[in-house]
C-alpha positions as CSV (number, residue, x, y, z in Angstrom):
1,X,-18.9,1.8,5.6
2,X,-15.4,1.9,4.0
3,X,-15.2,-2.1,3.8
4,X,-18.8,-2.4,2.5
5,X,-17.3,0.2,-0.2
6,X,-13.9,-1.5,-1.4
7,X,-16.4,-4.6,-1.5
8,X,-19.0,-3.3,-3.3
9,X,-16.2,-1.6,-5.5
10,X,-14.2,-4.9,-6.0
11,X,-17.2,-6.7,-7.8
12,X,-18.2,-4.2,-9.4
13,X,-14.8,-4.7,-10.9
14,X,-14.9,-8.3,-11.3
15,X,-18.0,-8.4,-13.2
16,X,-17.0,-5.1,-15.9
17,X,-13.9,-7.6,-16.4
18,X,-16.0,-10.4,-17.3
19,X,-18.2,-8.1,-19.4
20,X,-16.1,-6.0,-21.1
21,X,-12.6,-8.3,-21.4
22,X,-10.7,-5.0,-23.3
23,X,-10.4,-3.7,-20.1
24,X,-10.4,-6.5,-17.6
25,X,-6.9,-6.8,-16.4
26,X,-6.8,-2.7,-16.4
27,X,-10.3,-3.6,-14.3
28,X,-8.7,-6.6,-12.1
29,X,-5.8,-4.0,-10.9
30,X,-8.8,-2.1,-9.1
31,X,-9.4,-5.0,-6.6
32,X,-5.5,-6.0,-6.7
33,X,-4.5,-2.6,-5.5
34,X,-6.6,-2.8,-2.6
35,X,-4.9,-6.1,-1.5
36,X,-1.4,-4.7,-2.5
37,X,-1.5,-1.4,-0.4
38,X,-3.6,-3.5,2.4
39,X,-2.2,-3.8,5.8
40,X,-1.2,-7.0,4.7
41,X,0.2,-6.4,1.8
42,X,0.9,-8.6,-1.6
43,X,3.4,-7.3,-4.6
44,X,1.8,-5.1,-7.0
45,X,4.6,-3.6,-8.6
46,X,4.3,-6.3,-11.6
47,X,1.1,-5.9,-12.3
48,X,2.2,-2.7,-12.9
49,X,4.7,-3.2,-15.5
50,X,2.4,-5.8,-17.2
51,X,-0.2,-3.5,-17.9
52,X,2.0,-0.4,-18.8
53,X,2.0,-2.2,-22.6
54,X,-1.6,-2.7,-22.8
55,X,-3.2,0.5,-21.6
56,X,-2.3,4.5,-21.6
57,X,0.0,5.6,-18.6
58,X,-2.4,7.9,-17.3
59,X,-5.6,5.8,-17.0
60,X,-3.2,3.2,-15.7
61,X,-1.8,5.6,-13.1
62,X,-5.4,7.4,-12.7
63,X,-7.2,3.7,-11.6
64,X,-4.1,2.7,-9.6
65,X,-3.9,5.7,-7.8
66,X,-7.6,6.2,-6.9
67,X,-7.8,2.4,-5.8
68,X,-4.9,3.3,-3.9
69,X,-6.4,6.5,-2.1
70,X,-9.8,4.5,-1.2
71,X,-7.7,1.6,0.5
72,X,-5.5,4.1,2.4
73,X,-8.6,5.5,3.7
74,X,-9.3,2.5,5.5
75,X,-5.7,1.9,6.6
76,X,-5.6,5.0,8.1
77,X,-9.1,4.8,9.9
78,X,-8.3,1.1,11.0
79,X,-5.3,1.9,12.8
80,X,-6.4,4.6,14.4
81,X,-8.6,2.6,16.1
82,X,-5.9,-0.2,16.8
83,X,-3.5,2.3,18.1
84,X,-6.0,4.3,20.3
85,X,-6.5,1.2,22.3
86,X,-4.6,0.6,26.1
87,X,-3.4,-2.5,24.5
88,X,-0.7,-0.7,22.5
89,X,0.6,1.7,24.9
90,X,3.6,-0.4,25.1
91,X,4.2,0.2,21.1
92,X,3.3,3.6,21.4
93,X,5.8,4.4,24.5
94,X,8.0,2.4,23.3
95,X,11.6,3.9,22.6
96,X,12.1,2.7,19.2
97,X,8.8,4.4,18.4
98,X,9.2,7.7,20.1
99,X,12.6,8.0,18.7
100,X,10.9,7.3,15.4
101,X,8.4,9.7,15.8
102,X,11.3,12.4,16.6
103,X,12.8,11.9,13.1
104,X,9.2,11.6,11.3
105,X,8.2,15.2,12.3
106,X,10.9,16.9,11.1
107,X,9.9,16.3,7.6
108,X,6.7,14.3,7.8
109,X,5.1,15.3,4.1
110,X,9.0,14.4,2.4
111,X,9.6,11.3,4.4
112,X,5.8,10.0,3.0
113,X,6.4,10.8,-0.3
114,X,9.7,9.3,-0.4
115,X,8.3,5.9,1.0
116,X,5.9,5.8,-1.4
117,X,7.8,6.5,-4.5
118,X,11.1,4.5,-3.6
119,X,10.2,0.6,-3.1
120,X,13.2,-0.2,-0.9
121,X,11.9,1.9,2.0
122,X,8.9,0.3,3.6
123,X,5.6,2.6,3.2
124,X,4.1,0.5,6.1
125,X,5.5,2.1,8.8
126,X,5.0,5.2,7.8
127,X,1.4,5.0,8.4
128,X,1.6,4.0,11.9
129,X,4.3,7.3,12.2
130,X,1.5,9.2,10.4
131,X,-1.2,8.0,12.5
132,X,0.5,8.5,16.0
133,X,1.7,12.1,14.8
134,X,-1.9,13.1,14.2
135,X,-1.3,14.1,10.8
136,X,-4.2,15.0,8.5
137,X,-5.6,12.6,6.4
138,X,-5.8,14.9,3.8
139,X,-1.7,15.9,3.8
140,X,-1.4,11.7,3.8
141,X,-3.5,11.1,1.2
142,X,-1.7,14.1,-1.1
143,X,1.6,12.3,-0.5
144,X,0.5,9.2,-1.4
145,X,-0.8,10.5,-4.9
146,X,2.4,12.1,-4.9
147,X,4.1,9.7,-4.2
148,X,2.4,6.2,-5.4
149,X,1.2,8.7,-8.2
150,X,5.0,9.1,-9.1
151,X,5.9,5.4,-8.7
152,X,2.7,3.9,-10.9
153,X,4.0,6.1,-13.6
154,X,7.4,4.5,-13.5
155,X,6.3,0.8,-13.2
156,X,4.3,1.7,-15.9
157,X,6.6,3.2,-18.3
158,X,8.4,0.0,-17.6
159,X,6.0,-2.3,-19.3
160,X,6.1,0.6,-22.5
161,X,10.3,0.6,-22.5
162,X,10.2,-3.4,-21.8
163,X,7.7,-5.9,-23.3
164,X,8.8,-8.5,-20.1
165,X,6.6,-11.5,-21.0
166,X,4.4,-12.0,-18.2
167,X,5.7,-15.2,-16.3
168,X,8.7,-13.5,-15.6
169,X,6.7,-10.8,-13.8
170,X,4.7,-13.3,-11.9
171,X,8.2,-14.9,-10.7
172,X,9.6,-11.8,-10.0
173,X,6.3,-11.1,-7.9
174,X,6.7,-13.9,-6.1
175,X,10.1,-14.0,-5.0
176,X,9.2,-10.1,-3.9
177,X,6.5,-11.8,-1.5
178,X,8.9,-14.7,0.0
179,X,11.1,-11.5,0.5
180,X,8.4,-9.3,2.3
181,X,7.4,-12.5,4.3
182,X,10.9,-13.4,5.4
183,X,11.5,-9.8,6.7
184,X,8.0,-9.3,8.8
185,X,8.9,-12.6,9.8
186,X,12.0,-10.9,11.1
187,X,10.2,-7.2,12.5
188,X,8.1,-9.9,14.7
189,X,10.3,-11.6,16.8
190,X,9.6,-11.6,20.4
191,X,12.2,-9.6,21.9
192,X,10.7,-6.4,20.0
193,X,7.2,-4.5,21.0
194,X,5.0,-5.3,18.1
195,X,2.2,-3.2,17.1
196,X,0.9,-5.3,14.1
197,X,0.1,-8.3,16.6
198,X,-2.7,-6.2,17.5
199,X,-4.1,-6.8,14.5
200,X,-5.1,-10.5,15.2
201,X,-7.7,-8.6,17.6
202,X,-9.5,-6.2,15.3
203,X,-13.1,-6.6,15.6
C-alpha cells in the first residue's frame, strides 16, 4: 500500500500546485523529497535553500520532513524484503558488512542522526546497517526527523541568509548528481559484493 500512497500523495501535490500557485513550489517539494530520499536518490539539498526565502522555516522543515518520513517508510520495508532474500547472503556475510555492522551497533541512534544531518556522510548505507541490525522502525524514523529535521532547517536558513538566484542552485544540484553518479559508479565495481544490484530484481 505504501507505493499506491506516495502516488496518490504525489498528485495530490501536483494538482494543489496548479491550483493554488502561492504554494506550488512549497507543494512540488512534497513529490521531490520522495525522489531525493528514494533508494535512488536525486539532490534535494537546493530545493532546499531555494525555498527557505519564499516560505516560513517551519512549514518548510514540517512538509520536508513528513515527505521524508513517508518515503523512508518504504525504504525501509523495501529492503527488508531485498535483504531477507538467499540472493544476498553474500552481502550480508560479507566481511566488509559484518565489520560494518560491528561499528554500527555501538552507537546506532548517533551514527543515524549524524548521517542525516551531515551531507558528506552517505545516509544510504545506513539504512541497509539499520535494516540488517534489526533496528526499530520507530528509533529510525526519530533519527531521521532528528536528523533530516536538523539539516532542512539549515538548508533552509540558507535561502533566508542568502537570496542565491535560482540557476545557480540548479547547477550546483547538478554537479552534486554527476558527483553521486561518479561515486556509485565507483561502490559498484565488480571486485566488491554489491547489495544494491539486487535491486534490478525487485518485483
Amino acid at each position: 500500500m505504501l507505493p499506491a500512497l506516495l502516488g496518490g500523495i504525489s498528485l495530490l501535490a501536483l494538482l494543489g500546485a496548479q491550483t493554488w500557485s502561492q504554494w506550488a513550489h512549497l507543494l512540488y517539494l512534497i513529490p521531490y523529497s520522495f525522489l531525493g530520499n528514494s533508494l535512488a536518490p536525486l539532490p534535494y539539498d537546493g530545493a532546499l535553500i531555494y525555498l527557505g526565502g519564499r516560505h516560513p522555516l517551519w512549514l518548510i522543515v514540517l512538509v520536508a520532513v513528513i515527505a521524508t518520513l513517508l518515503i523512508e517508510a518504504w525504504n525501509m520495508e523495501l529492503l527488508a524484503r531485498i535483504l531477507a532474500r538467499d540472493g544476498t547472503r553474500g552481502f550480508r556475510n560479507h566481511r566488509v558488512t559484518q565489520w560494518s555492522l560491528h561499528w554500527y551497533r555501538k552507537a546506532p541512534f548517533c551514527s543515524l542522526v549524524a548521517t542525516c544531518v551531515v551531507p558528506i556522510i552517505p545516509h544510504y548505507p545506513m539504512r541497509f546497517l539499520a535494516v540488517l541490525a534489526g533496528y526499530p522502525l520507530w528509533k529510525y524514523q526519530l533519527s531521521v526527523t532528528l536528523g533530516r529535521g536538523a539539516r532542512y532547517l539549515a538548508l533552509a536558513g540558507i535561502g533566508v541568509a542568502l537570496p542565491i538566484p535560482g540557476h545557480w542552485i540548479v547547477l550546483g544540484s547538478l554537479m552534486a548528481l554527476a558527483l553521486g553518479i561518479r561515486g556509485a559508479r565507483r561502490m559498484n565495481q565488480p571486485t566488491a559484493v554489491s547489495c544494491p544490484a539486487a535491486l534490478a530484481d525487485k518485483a
